[in-house]
One Martini backbone bead per residue (centre of mass of N, CA, C, O) as a GRO file, in nm:
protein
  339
    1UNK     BB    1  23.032  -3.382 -17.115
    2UNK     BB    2  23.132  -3.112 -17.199
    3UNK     BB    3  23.480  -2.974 -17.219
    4UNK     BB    4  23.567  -2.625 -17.247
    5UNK     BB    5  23.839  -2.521 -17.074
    6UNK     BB    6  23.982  -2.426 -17.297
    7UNK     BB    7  23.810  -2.268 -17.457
    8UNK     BB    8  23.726  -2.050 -17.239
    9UNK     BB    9  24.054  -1.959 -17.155
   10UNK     BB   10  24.135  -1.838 -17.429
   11UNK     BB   11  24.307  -1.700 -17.662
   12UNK     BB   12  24.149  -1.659 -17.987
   13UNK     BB   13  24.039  -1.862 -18.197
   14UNK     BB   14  23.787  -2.015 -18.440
   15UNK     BB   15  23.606  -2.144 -18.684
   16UNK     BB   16  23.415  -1.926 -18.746
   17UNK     BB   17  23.596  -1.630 -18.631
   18UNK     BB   18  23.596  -1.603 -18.342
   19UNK     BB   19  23.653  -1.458 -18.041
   20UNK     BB   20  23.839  -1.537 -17.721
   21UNK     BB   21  23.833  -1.372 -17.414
   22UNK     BB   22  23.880  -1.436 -17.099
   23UNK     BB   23  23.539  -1.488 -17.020
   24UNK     BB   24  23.443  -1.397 -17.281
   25UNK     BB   25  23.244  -1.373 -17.526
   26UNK     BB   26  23.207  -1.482 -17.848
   27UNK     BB   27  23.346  -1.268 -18.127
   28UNK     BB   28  23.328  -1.029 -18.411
   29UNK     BB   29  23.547  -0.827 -18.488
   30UNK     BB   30  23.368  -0.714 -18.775
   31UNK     BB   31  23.206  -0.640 -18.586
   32UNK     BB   32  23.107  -0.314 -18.432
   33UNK     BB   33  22.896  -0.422 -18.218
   34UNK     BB   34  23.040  -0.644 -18.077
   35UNK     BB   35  23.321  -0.501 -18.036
   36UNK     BB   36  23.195  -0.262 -17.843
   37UNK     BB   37  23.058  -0.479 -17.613
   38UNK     BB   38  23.296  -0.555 -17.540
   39UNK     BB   39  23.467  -0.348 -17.452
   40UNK     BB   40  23.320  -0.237 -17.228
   41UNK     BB   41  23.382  -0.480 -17.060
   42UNK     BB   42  23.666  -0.431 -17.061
   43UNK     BB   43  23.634  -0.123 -16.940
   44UNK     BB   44  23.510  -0.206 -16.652
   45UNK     BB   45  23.702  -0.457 -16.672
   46UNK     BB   46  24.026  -0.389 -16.697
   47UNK     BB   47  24.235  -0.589 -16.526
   48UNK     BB   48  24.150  -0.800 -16.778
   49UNK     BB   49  24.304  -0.606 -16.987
   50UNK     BB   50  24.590  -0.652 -17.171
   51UNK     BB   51  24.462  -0.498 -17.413
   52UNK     BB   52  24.474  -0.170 -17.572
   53UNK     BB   53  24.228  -0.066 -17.818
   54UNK     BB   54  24.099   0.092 -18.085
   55UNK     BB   55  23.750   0.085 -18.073
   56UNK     BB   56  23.398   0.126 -18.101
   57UNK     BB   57  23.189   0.323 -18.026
   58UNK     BB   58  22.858   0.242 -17.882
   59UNK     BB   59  22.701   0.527 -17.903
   60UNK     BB   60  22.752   0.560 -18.185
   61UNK     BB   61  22.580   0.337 -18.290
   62UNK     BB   62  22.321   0.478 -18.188
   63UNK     BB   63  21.985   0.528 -18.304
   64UNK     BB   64  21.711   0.755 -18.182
   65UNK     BB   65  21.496   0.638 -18.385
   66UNK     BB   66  21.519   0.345 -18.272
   67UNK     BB   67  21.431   0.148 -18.105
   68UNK     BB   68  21.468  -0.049 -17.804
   69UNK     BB   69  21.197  -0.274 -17.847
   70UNK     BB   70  20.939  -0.482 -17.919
   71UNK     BB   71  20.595  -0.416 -17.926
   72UNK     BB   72  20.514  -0.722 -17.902
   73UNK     BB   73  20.613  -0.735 -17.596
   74UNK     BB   74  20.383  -0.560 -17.530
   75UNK     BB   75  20.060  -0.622 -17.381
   76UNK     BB   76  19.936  -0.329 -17.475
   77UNK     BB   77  19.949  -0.346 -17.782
   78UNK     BB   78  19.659  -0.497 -17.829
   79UNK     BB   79  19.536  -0.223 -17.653
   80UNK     BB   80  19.343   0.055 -17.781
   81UNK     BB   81  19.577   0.239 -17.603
   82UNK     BB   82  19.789   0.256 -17.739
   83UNK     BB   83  19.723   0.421 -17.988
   84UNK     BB   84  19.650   0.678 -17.798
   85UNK     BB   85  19.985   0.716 -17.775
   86UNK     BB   86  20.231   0.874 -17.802
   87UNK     BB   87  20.539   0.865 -17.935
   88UNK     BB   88  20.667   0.923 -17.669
   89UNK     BB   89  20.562   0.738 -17.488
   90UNK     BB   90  20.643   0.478 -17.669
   91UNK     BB   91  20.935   0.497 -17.632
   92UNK     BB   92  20.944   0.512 -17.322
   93UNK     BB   93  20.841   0.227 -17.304
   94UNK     BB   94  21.061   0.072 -17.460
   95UNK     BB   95  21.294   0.143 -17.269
   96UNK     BB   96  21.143  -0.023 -17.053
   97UNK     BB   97  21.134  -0.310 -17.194
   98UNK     BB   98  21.473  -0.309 -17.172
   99UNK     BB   99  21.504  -0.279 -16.879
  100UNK     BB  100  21.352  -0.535 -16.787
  101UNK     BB  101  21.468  -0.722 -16.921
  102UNK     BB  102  21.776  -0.662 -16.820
  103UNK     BB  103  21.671  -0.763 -16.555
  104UNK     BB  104  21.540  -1.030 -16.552
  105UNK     BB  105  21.808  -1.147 -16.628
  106UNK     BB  106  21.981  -1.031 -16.386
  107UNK     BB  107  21.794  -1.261 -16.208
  108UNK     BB  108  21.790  -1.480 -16.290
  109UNK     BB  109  22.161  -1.532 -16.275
  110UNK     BB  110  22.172  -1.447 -15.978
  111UNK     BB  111  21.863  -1.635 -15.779
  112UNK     BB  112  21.878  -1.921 -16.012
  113UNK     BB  113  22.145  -2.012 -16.142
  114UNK     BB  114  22.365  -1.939 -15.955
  115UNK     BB  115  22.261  -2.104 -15.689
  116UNK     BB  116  22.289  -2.383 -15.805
  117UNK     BB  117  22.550  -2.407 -15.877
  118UNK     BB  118  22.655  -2.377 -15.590
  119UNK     BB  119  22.526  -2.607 -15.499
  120UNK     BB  120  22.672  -2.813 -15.665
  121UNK     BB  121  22.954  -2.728 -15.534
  122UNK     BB  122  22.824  -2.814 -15.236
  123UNK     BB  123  22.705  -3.097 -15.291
  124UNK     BB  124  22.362  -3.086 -15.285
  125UNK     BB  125  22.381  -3.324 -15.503
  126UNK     BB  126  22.274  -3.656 -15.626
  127UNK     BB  127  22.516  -3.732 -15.900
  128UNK     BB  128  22.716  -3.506 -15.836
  129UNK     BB  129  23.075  -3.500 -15.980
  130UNK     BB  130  23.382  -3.382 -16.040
  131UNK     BB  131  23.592  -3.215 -16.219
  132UNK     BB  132  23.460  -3.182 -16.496
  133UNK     BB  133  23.206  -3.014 -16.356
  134UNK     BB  134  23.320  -2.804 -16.224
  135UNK     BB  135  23.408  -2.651 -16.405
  136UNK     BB  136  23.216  -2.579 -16.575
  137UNK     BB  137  23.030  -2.445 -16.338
  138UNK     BB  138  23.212  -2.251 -16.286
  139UNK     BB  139  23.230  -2.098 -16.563
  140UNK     BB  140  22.950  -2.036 -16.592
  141UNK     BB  141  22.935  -1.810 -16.338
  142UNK     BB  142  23.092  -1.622 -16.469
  143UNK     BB  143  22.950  -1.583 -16.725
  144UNK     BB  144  22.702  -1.476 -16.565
  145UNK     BB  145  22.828  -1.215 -16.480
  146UNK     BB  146  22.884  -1.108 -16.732
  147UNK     BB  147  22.597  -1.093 -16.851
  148UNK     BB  148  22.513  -0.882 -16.595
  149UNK     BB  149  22.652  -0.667 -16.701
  150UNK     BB  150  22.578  -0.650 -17.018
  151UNK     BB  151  22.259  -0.574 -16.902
  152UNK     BB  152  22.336  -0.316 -16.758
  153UNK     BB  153  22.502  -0.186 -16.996
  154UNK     BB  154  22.267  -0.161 -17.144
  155UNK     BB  155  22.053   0.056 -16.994
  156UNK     BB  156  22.318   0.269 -16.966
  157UNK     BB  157  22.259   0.343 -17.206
  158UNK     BB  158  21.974   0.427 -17.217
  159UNK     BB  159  21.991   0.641 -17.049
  160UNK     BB  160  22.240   0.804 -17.185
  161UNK     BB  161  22.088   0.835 -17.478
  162UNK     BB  162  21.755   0.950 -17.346
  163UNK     BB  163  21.801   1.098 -17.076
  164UNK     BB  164  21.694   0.883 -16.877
  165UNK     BB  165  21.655   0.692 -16.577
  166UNK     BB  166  21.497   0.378 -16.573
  167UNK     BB  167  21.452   0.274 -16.280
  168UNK     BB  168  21.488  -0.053 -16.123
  169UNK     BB  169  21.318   0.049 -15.845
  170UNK     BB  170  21.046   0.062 -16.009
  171UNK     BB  171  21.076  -0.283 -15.997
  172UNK     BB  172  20.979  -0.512 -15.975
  173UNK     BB  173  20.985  -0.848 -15.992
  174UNK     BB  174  20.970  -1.062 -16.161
  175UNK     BB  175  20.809  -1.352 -16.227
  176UNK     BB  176  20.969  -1.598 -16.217
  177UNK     BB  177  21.112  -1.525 -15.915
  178UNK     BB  178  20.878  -1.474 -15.756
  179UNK     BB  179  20.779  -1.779 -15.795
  180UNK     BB  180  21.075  -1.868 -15.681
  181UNK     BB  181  21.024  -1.784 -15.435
  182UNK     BB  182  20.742  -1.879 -15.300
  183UNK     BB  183  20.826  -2.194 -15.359
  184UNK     BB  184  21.046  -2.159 -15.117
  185UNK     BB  185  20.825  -2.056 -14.898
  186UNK     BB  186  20.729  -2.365 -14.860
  187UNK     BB  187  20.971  -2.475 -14.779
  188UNK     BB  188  21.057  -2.693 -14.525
  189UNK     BB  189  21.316  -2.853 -14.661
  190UNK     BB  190  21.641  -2.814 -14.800
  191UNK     BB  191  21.575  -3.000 -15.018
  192UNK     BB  192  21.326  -2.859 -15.163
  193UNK     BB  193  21.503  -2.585 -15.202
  194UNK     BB  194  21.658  -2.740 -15.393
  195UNK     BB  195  21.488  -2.862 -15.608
  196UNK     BB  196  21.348  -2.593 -15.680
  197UNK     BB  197  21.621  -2.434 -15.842
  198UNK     BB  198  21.666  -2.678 -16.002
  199UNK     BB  199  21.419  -2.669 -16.165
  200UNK     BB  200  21.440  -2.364 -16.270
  201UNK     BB  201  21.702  -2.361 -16.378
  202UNK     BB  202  21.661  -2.512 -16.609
  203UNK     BB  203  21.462  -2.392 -16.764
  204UNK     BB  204  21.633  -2.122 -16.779
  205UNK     BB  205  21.877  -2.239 -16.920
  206UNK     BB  206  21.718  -2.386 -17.171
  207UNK     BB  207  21.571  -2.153 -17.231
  208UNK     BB  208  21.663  -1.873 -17.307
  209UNK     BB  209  21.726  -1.851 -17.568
  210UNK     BB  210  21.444  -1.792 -17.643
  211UNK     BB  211  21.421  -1.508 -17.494
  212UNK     BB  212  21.645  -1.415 -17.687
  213UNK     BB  213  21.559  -1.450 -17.958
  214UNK     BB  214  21.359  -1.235 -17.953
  215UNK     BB  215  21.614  -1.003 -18.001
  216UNK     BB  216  21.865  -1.098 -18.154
  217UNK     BB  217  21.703  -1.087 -18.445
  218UNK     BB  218  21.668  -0.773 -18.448
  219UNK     BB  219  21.625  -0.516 -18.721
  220UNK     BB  220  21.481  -0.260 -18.552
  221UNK     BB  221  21.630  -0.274 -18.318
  222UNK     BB  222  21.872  -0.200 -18.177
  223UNK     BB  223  22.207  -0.287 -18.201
  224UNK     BB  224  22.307  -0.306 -17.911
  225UNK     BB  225  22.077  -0.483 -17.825
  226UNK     BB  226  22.105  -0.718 -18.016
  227UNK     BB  227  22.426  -0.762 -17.946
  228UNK     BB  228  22.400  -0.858 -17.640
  229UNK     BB  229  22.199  -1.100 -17.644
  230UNK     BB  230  22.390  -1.253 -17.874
  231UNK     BB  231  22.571  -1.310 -17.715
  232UNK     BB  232  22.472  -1.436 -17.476
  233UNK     BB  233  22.367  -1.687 -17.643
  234UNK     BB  234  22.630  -1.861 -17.696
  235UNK     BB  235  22.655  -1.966 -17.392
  236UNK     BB  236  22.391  -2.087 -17.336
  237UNK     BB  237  22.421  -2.332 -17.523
  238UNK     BB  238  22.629  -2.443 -17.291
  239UNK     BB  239  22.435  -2.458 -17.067
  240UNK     BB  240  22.239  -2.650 -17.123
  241UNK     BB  241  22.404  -2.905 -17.130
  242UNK     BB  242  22.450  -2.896 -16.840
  243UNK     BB  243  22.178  -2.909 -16.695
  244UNK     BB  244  22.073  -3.147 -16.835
  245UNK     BB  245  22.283  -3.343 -16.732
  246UNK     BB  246  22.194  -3.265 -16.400
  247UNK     BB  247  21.923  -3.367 -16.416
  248UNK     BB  248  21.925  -3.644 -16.472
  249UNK     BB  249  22.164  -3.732 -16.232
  250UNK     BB  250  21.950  -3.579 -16.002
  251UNK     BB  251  21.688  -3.806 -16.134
  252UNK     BB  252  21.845  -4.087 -16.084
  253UNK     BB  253  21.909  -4.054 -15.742
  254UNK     BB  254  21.650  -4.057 -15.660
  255UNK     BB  255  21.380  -4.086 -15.540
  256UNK     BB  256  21.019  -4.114 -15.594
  257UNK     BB  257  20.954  -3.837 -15.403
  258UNK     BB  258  21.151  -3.630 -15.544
  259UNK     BB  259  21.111  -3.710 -15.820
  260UNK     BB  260  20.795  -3.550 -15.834
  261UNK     BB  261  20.871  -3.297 -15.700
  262UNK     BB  262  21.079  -3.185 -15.922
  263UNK     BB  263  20.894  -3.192 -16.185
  264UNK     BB  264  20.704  -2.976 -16.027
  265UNK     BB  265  20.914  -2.741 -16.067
  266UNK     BB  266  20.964  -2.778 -16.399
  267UNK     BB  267  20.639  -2.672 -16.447
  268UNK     BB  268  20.665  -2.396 -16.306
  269UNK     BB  269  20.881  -2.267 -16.431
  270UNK     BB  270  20.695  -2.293 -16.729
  271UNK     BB  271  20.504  -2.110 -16.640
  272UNK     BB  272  20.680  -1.857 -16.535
  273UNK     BB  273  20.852  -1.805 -16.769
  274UNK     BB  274  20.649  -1.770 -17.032
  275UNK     BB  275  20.442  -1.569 -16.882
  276UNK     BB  276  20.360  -1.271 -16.909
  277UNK     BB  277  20.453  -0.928 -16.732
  278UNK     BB  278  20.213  -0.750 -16.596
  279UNK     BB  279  20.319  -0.605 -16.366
  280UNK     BB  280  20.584  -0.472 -16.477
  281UNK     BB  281  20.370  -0.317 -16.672
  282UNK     BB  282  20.217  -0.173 -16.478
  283UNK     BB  283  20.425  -0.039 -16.302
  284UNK     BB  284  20.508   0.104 -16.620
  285UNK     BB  285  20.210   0.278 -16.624
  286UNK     BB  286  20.213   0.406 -16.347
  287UNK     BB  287  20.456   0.597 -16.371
  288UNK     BB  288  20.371   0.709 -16.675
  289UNK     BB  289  20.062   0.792 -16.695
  290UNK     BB  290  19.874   0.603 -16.780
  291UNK     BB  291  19.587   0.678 -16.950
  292UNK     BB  292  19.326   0.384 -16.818
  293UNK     BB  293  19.526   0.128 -16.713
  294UNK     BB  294  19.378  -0.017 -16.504
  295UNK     BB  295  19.156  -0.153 -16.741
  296UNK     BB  296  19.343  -0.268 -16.916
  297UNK     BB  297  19.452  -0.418 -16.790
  298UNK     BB  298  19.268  -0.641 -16.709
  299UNK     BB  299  19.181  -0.705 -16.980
  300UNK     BB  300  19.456  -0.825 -17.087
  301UNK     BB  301  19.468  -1.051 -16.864
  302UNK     BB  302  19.254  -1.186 -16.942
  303UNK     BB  303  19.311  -1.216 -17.283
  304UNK     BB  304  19.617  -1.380 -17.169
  305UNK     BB  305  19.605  -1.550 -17.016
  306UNK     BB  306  19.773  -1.823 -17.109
  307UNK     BB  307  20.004  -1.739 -17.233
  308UNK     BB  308  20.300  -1.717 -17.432
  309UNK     BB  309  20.597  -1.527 -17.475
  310UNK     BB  310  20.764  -1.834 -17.491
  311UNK     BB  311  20.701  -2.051 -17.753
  312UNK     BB  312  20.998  -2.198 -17.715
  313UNK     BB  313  20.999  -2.547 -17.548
  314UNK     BB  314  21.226  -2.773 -17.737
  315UNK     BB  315  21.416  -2.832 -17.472
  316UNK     BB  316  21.270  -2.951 -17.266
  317UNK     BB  317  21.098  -3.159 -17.412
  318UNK     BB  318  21.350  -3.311 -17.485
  319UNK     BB  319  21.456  -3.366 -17.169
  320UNK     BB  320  21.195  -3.541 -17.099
  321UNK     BB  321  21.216  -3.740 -17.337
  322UNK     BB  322  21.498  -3.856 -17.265
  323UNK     BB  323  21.379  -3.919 -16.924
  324UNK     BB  324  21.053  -4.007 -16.979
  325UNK     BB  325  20.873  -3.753 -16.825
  326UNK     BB  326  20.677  -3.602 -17.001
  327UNK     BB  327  20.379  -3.693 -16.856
  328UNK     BB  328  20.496  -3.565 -16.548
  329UNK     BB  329  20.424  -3.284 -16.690
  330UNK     BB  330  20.260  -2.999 -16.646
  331UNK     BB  331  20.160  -2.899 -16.977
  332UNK     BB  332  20.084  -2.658 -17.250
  333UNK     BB  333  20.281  -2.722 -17.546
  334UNK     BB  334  20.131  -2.743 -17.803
  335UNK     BB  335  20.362  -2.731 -18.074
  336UNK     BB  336  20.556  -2.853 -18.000
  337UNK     BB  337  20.906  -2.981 -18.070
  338UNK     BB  338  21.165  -3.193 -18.084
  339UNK     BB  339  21.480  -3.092 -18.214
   0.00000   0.00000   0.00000
C-alpha cells in the first residue's frame, strides 16, 4: 500500500504543477475555479490557513444562464412530463439535482466510508494493523471531512446564488444509505454489522470516482459545480487503492462462512451504488408541485428500474478478479472491464 503520509502533510507542489495545503485536496493555482474553491475552504476553515491572500470570487465565477446539474441524470427526463415543464421549473430541478448530489456524497462520506475506516483503526477488523496502514486511513478520514465541507459549501453557493432555499431537510435519505441501514438492521451480531459496513464502503470508496465523474468532466453545468467534484475526485483516486488493499487482507483472514457474507454485502452496495434515486427525485418531484409527477414516477420506476445510474463498474470488478471471487458476486456486469 502506498504510503502518501509525506506527500498529503506538505505545503508545496507536485510533478503535475498542482499545489497542496496542508489536508486540503490538490489544485491548479492557474485554474481560477479552482483556486476559488479551495480558497472558500480555507476561508471556512480560516484557523487552518496560515497565508491570506487575494484570491478569485466563488461567486463571481457563477454564471446565473448555466445548469447547475445535467438534465441526463434525473430519471423524469426521459419522460413526456420534462417538455411540459416550464424554464424555469426546470431549472429549479436541476438546482435541486446538484444539492441532492452533493448530499448523497456528504451520507456516503460520513455514515459509510468514515464509520469504516473508524472501524479499522479501532481494530474491528482481522488481517489488518499496521503504523503504515493507520496513517493512511486516519489521513483518509480527514480528506473526507474536507470532501463534506466541499459539498457543503457547493449547495450553499446554489442556494445564494438562486436565491432559494433547496432545503436538504426536504430530502430522504440517499438510495445508497439508506439501503445499508437496512442491511445493518438486519445484522444480529457485530460481526456482521462490521463487515456490512466494509462491504458497502469499498463499494463507495472505489466507484466514486465513477459517480463524480459523472460531473467532473462536465463543459455544460456551472464551473465551480463540476470543479468543486473535480478536486474531490483527485483524492478519491488515493483512497480506492487503499480500500481495495483492507478488502483483500480482511477477506483473506476471514473464515469461509463470513466471507461469503462479505461478499454478499459489496454485491448489495454495488446494487444500490448504482442504482437511480428514484424516492429522491419523487420527494422533489411532490415539493416543487409537479403536475401529474405521482403517475410519471411509476411510468419512470417501471421503465428504468434495473437501470444503473453509474455505468463504470471496472473498479469492483477488477478487485474482484484480483481476489478470485469474480464469480461469487451476484450482479449484471454489462460490458463492464477491468481497466
Amino acid at each position: 500500500m502506498r504510503d502518501h503520509t509525506d506527500e498529503k502533510y506538505s505545503d508545496g507542489g507536485h510533478s503535475d504543477g498542482h499545489i497542496q495545503i496542508a489536508g486540503l485536496p490538490a489544485f491548479d493555482p492557474n485554474d481560477p475555479a479552482e483556486n476559488a474553491v479551495i480558497n472558500r475552504l480555507v476561508g471556512n476553515w480560516h484557523r487552518r490557513a496560515a497565508v491570506k491572500r487575494e484570491e478569485p470570487d466563488l461567486y463571481a465565477l457563477y454564471d446565473l444562464d448555466r445548469p447547475d446539474f445535467r438534465e441526463d441524470m434525473i430519471p423524469f427526463r426521459s419522460h413526456p412530463i420534462w417538455e411540459r415543464l416550464s424554464d424555469e421549473t426546470r431549472s429549479r430541478l436541476l438546482s435541486w439535482g446538484w444539492v441532492a448530489y452533493n448530499r448523497t456524497t456528504v451520507l456516503v462520506e460520513q455514515r459509510i466510508a468514515n464509520p469504516a475506516f473508524e472501524l479499522v483503526i479501532g481494530g474491528a477488523y482481522p488481517g489488518l494493523g499496521g503504523r503504515q496502514l493507520e496513517l493512511a486511513v486516519a489521513q483518509a478520514m480527514v480528506d473526507e471531512q474536507y470532501h463534506t465541507l466541499m459539498h457543503i459549501n457547493g449547495s450553499a453557493v446554489t442556494r445564494r446564488m438562486r436565491q432559494r432555499d433547496f432545503s436538504d431537510r426536504v430530502l430522504p435519505d440517499s438510495h445508497i444509505t439508506a439501503i445499508h441501514k437496512a442491511h445493518l438492521d438486519r445484522c444480529e451480531e457485530q460481526w456482521e454489522r462490521n463487515l456490512t459496513t466494509l462491504g458497502f464502503a469499498t463499494v463507495a470508496e472505489i466507484s466514486i470516482n465513477a459517480f463524480l465523474d459523472l460531473l467532473a468532466n462536465d463543459q455544460e453545468i456551472q464551473v465551480v459545480n463540476s470543479t468543486t467534484v473535480k478536486l474531490h475526485n483527485r483524492d478519491e483516486y488515493c483512497h480506492a487503492s487503499i480500500s481495495g488493499e483492507m478488502m483483500k487482507q480482511v477477506y483473506e483472514a476471514l473464515p469461509t462462512d463470513r466471507r461469503r457474507f462479505l461478499l454478499e454485502k459489496v454485491g448489495a452496495g454495488l446494487e444500490a451504488f448504482v442504482a437511480p434515486d428514484f424516492t429522491t427525485w419523487e420527494t422533489i418531484a411532490a415539493f416543487e408541485g409537479v403536475q401529474g409527477w405521482e403517475k410519471a414516477a411509476a411510468e419512470v420506476r417501471e421503465a428504468q428500474t434495473g437501470t444503473h445510474l453509474v455505468q463504470d463498474h471496472s473498479g469492483i470488478h477488477r478487485l474482484l478478479m484480483e481476489m478470485d471471487v469474480l464469480d461469487q458476486v451476484e450482479f449484471d456486469w454489462g460490458t463492464t472491464v477491468a481497466r
